[in-house]
N, C-alpha and C positions, 0 to 999 in steps of 0.2 A: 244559599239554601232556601230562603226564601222566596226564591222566582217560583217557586211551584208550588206558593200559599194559594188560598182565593185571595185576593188584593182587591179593597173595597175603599176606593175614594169618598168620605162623606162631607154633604152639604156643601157642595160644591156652588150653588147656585150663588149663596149668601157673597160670594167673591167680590162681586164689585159693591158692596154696603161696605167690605172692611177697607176699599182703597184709601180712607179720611182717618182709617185708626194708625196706630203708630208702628210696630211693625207684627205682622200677623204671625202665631206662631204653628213650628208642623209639632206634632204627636202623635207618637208613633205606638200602638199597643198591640201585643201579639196576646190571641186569644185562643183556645180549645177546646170547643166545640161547635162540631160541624150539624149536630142531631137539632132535628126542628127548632123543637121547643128553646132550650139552652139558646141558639142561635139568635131565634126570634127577640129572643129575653134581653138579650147583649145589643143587638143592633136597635132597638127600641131605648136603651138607654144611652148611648152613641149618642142618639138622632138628636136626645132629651140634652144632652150634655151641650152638644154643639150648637143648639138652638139655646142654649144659654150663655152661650160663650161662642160668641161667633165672630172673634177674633183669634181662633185657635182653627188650624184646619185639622181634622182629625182623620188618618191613616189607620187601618184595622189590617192587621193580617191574621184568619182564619184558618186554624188545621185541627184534625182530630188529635185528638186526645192524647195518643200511641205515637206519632209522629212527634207530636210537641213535646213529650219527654225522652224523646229521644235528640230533639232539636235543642234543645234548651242550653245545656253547658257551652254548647259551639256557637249560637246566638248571645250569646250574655257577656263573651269574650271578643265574641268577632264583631259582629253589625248588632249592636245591644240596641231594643227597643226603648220608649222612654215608658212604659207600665208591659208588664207581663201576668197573665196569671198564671198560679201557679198554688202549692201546697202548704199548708202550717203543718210545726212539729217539726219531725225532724226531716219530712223532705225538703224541709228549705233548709237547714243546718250544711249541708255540706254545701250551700252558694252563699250564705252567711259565713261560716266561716273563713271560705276564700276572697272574702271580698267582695261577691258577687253582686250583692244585693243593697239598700242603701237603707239608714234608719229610716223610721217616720215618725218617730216620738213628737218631733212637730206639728205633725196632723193630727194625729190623737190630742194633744194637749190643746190646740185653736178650737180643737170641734165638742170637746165633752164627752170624745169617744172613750175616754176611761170606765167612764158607770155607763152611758149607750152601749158597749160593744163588749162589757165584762166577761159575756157568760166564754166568749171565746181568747180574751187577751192572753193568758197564760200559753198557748198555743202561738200564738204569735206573739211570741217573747223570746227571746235566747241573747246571755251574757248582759244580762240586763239593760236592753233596749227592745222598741217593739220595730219589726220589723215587712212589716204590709196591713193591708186591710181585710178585713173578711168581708164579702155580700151574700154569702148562703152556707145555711148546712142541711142536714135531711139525715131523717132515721135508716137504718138499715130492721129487716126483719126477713119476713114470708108472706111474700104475693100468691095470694095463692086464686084458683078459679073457682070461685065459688057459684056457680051454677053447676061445675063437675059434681062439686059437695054436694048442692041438695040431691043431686042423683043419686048419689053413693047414700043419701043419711049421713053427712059425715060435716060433726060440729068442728068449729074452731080447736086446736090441738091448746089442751092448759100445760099440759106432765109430758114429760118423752115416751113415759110408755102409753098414751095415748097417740101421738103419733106415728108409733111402730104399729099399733092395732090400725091405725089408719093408711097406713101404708099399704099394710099386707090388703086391706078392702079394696084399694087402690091397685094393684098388680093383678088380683084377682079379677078385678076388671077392666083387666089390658090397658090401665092407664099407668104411665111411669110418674114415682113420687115426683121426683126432681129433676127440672130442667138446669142446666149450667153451660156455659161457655168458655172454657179455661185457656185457649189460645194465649191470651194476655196475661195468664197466670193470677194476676189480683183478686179473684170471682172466688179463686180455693181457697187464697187467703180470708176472704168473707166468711167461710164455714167454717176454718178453723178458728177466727175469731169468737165466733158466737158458742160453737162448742167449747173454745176454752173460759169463755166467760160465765157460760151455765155448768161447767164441771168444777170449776175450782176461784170461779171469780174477778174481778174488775185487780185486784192489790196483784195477782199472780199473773196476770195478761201484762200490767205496768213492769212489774220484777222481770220477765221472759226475755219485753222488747228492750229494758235497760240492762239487758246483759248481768244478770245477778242472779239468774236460776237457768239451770242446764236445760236442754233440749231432751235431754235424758233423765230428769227428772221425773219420779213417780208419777208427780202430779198431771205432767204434761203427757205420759205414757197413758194414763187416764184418759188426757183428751183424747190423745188416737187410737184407744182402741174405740169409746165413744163412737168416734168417725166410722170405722171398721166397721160397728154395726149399723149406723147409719148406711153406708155402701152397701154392705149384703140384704140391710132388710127393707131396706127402703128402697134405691138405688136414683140412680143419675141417668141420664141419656146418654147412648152408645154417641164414640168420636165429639166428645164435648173436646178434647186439646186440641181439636182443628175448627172452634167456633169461636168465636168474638161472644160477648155478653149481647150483641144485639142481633148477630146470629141462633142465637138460644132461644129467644123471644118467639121462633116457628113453632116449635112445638110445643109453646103454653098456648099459642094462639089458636093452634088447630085441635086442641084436646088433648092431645098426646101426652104431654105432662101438665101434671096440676097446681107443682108448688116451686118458687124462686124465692131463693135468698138473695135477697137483690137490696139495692138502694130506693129510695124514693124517685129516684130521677129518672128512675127505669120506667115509670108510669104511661110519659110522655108516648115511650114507644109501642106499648099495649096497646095503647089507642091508637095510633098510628098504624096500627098490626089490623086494627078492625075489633078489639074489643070495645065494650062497654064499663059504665062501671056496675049496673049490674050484674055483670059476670066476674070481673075482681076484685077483692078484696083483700086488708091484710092485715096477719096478724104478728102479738110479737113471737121471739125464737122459744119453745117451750120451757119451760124449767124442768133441770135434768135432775139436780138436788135439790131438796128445800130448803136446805141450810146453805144457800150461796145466793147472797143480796143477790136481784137483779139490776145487772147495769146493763149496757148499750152501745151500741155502736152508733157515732152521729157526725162522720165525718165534715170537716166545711173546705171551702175555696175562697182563694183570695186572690187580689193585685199585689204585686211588688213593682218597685220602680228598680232596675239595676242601677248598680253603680257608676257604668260606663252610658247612664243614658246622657242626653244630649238636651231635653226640655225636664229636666226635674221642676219646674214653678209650676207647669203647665200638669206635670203627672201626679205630682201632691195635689192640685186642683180635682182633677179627676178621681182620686183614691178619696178626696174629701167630699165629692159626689155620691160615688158608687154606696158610699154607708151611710146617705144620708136615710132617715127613715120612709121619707115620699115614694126615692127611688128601690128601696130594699122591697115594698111595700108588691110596687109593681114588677118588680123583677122576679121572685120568689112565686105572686101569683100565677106569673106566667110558664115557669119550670118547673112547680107545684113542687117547690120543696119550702121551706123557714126561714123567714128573714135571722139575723141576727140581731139587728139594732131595735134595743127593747123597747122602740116608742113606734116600730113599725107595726102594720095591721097583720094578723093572721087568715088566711084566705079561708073563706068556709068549704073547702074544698076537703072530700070526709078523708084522702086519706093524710093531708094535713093535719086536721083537725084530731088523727090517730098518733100519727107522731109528734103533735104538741104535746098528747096528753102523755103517750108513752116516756118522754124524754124527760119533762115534767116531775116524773115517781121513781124513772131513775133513780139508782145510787152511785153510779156514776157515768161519767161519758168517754167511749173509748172513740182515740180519730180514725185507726186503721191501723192492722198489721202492717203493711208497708208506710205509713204516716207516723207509728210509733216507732217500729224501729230502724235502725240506719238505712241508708241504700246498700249498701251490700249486703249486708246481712238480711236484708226484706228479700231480695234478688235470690239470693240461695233457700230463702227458707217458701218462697212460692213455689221456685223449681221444685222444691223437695214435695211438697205438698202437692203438686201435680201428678208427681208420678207416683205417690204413696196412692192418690186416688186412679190412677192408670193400675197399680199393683199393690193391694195391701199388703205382700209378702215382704214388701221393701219397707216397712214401718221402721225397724231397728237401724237398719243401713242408713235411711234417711237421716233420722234421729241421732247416730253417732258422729254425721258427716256435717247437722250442722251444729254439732258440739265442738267440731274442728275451727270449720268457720265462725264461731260466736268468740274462740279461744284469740283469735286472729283480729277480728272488729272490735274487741272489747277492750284489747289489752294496752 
């Protein structure tokens, strides 16, 4: 499956300095992201690795994102690399639990990553051992165009019914609130996390994804009707379920839409689009009630070593890299998202220096509707939320179907 990665041989040069060493080793790491920045970020740290260790020759296979979890279970069985990235929570629980993946409590324990790397270890933990490393996380919120705003008069949203007044300002003048890309399904999961974390809170988005509150729960009926008038009063851009998230990125660029619920990592692409940053900006997701702490979305990424690899000395070497704080430092600046490792630097980059402070005041950190709860049950409850947002007449139908399926995952 891999012949139609991009296949990047590095530091090839160094070859004949390691003919004197004893035996040179190969490592093998399959990676997922093909988007500039990201890219840049990883093959900079490679280049950093290898020039430190240049007795290892180091093999990179590169695929987007979409392909790679869809590659993943069939590579990790079949021709297992020796590091992979990959998800904390529980998208790594079902390669955890089969075996897939290998501990690394020995990397954490040599390196000090227990108090370095705390704010995320609970995440990468399951059955009490830790099981890969993290090198990044990043806020989720609302990108929004702020040069549109000062056209409009139209401040930062505090309250939701400030954003509904800003909305209707926004349609009145031919501009659509929201862009989105729902192809890949994960983007609607975005909205409804944030809606459900500003309707009813961070302990009841935990309760939903560990299966111990219904789908059809009052509270969650809440969230989508919530959404429902988000949809009507705000709205989305027409055929978002035939765009990718970096699809969607055209019409913030060209005006068209003003605001995305997006991650931080989406930055990269704005600029890449031909904005500035005095044109965007961003804030967090409004507070719907007053009486629901606000918590956060702040998903991370990590390395895992599979079990079936073939250089584990050399991949625990690299995983013991990836988080050290030098490298966290520069990588993080360069994808403009957070280091994890708490002796790393923070980039004075403003909308970093937004999601430090925003994650910071948190009351808590959620990883992702499909990161919290299982693969199957994230799989049905995006589809569902796709088409809810395709058809809000399907709200109940949805909601009943994945009371079926949660009946099924959970039990």
């Amino acid at each position: 499956m891999f012949r139609t990665f991009n296949r990047t041989l590095v530091a090839a040069a160094t070859g004949a300095l390691m003919a004197s060493s004893a035996l040179a080793g190969d490592l093998v790491i399959n990676f997922d992201d093909l988007n500039p920045g990201p890219k840049a970020a990883f093959d900079a740290a490679v280049a950093k690795f290898q020039a430190e260790n240049p007795d290892i020759n180091v093999t990179v296979n590169n695929n987007d994102r979409e392909a790679h979890k869809t590659a993943i279970r069939n590579f990790l069985t079949a021709d297992a690399p020796d590091v992979t990235s990959w998800y904390p929570g529980n998208r790594m629980a079902p390669f955890v639990d089969a075996g897939l993946f290998e501990p690394v409590d020995d990397v954490w324990d040599a390196n000090g990553f227990h108090e370095d790397l705390a704010a995320i270890k609970a995440t990468m933990s399951r059955d009490g051992k830790i099981w890969g490393v993290p090198y990044s996380y990043y806020q989720w919120g609302i990108y929004y165009r702020k040069d549109v705003f000062d056209i409009l008069g139209l401040e930062e949203f505090a309250t939701w019914d400030d954003m509904l007044a800003g909305c209707a300002k926004m349609k009145d003048n031919g501009v659509t609130p929201f862009t989105i890309g729902t192809k890949f399904l994960w983007t609607a999961a975005g909205v409804f996390d944030y809606l459900n974390l500003r309707t009813n809170g961070y302990d009841v988005h935990n309760a939903l994804t560990a299966g111990e509150i219904k789908y059809t729960d009052p509270r969650i009926v809440a969230t989508m009707d919530n959404w429902e008038t988000l949809i009507n009063e705000c709205g989305f851009v027409d055929n978002h379920a035939s765009m990718s998230w970096q699809d969607a990125i055209a019409p913030f660029a060209n005006g068209d839409a003003a605001m995305y619920v997006m991650g931080n990592f989406s930055v990269d692409g704005y600029k890449n689009a031909g904005l500035t940053d005095d044109q965007i900006d961003f804030m967090p997701f409004p507070t719907i009630d007053p009486s629901v702490p606000l918590a956060e979305e702040a998903p991370a990424d990590a390395f895992f070593i599979p079990t079936n690899a073939k250089n584990k000395e050399d991949a625990k070497k690299f995983l013991a890299f990836v988080a050290r704080p030098d490298v966290q430092t520069e990588w993080n600046k360069t994808i403009g998202q957070l280091p994890i490792n708490a002796k790393a630097e923070i980039s004075d980059d403003k909308f970093i220096q937004e999601g430090f402070a925003l994650l910071n005041q948190a009351t808590g950190i959620a990883q992702f509707y499909d990161r919290d709860a299982p693969a199957e049950m994230a799989k049905a409850g995006m589809e569902g939320f796709q088409k809810f947002m395709l058809d809000t007449s399907t709200k109940m139908e949805v909601l009943e179907r994945l009371d079926e399926v949660a009946a099924e995952v959970y039990k």
